[in-house]
N, C-alpha and C positions, 0 to 999 in steps of 0.2 A: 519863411517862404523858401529860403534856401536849404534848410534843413529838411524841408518837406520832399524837394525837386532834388537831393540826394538819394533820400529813401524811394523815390520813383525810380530812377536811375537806377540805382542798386539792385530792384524789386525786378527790371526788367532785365537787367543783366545774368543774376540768377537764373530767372525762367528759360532765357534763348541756353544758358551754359546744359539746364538739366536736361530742356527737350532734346537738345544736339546729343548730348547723355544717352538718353533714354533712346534715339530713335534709330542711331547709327548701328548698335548689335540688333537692333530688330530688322533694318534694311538689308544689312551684311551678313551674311551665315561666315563659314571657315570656308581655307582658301583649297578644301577639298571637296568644292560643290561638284554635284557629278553635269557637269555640262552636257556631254554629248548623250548623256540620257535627256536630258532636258531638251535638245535640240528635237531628241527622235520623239517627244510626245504630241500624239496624233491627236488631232482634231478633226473630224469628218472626211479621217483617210490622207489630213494634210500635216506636213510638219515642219518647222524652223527647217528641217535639212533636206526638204523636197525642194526639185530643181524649179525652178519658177515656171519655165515652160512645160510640165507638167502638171499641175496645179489648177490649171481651166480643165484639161482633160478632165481629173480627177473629181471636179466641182460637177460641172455639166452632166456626168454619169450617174452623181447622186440626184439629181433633180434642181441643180440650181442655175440661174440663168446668170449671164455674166453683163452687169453695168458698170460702163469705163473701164479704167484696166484692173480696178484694183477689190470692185463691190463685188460680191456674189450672193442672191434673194432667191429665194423658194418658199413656196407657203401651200400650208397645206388645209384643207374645211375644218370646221371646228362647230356642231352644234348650233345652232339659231344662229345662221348665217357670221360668224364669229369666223378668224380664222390665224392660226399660227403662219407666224412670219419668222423664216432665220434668213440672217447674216451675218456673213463674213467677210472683214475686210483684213486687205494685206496693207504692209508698206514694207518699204524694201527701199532703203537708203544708203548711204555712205555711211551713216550713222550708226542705222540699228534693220532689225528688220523684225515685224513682227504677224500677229493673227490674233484678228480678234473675232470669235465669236459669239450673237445676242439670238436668242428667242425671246420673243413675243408673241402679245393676244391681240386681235384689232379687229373692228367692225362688228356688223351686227348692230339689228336695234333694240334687244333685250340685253342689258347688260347685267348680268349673273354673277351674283358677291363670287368670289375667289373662294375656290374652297379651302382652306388652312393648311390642312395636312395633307397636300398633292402630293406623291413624291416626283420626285426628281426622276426625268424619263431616263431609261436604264444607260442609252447611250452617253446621253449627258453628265448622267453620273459614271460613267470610268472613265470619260474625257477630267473630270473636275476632280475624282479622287485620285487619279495617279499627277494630276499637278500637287493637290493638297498635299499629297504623299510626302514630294518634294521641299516643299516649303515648309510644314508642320509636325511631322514626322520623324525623318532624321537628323532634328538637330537637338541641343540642349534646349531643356526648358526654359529660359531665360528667352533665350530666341523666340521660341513658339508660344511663349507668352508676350511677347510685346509685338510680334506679328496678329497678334488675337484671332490666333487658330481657335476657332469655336467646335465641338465635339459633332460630328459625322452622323446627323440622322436620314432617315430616309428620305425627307420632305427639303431638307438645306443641308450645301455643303456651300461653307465661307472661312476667309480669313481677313484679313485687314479692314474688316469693316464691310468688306466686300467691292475697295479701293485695288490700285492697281501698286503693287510692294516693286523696289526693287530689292533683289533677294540675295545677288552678289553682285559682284563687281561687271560680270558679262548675263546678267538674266533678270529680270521682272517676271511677276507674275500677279492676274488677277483672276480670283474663283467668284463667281455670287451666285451658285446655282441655287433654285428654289423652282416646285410643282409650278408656278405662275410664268414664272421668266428665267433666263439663264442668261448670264453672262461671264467668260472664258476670256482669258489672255494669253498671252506670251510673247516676249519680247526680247529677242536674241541683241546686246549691245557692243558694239564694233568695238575692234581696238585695235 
């Protein structure tokens, strides 16, 4: 019994030593991340380095209506009564500050299989390939395989699963674009 509940111990100690291993170069890239390019990547005109108070302006222009201080929704018709919905939400702490933004499909009483190979609306995709760029791109292989930077087609662009990475010590990032739904992160971390 004791010899059993060593080998457990053991078994689990291992696994926390490798994951920690394995997960730290793929969280952290080198300590020549290009930040203030990272800060300026645009998301529907908005950026990590846009002044807060211009930021509704800039929402409201593209078509999106602003709830509380921080949500901003527009939706646009979509075939048998169906209808694309985006959002984006800010936060802006002591902490970190970030943007995230989701497209979706909703409504409608015909629900219509997804079709596979959508691509990725064009906007969305150079919102997601110039983060990808970032995260997947310029670093060592080792990196951008354990970020599980997955290869760039027209229909999905993803890495980590399509989870939200932090990438270095002051930036996160999440991609999950796909024809069906998109979702877009970034998150600037204080210090």
């Amino acid at each position: 019994m004791l010899r059993s509940r060593q080998h457990i111990c053991i078994l689990f100690l291992m696994t926390v030593l490798l994951i920690k291993f394995l997960t730290v170069p793929a969280a952290k890239g080198s300590d020549s991340f290009p930040l203030q390019r990272f800060l300026d990547l645009e998301i529907q005109g908005i950026s990590l380095s846009t002044l807060p108070e211009d930021i509704p302006v800039i929402l409201e222009a593209a078509g999106y209506l602003q709830y509380g201080n921080s949500t901003f929704i527009r939706d646009t018709p979509l075939p048998g009564g169906r209808k694309s919905i985006y959002r984006i939400e800010l936060e802006d702490t002591p902490e970190h500050r970030s943007i995230t933004y989701f497209r979706g499909e909703s409504g409608g009483r015909n629900k219509s299989s997804v079709e596979r190979n959508r691509p990725v609306p064009d906007n969305e995709a150079v919102w997601a390939r110039a983060i990808y760029e970032l995260v997947c791109l310029h670093v060592p292989d080792a990196i951008s395989k354990a970020r599980a930077c997955q290869p760039v087609v027209d229909w999905e662009i993803r890495f980590g699963e399509g989870s939200f990475l932090s990438i270095s010590d002051n930036a996160g990032a999440q991609v999950d674009a796909a024809g069906a739904s998109t979702t877009l992160g970034v998150t600037y971390f204080k210090k």
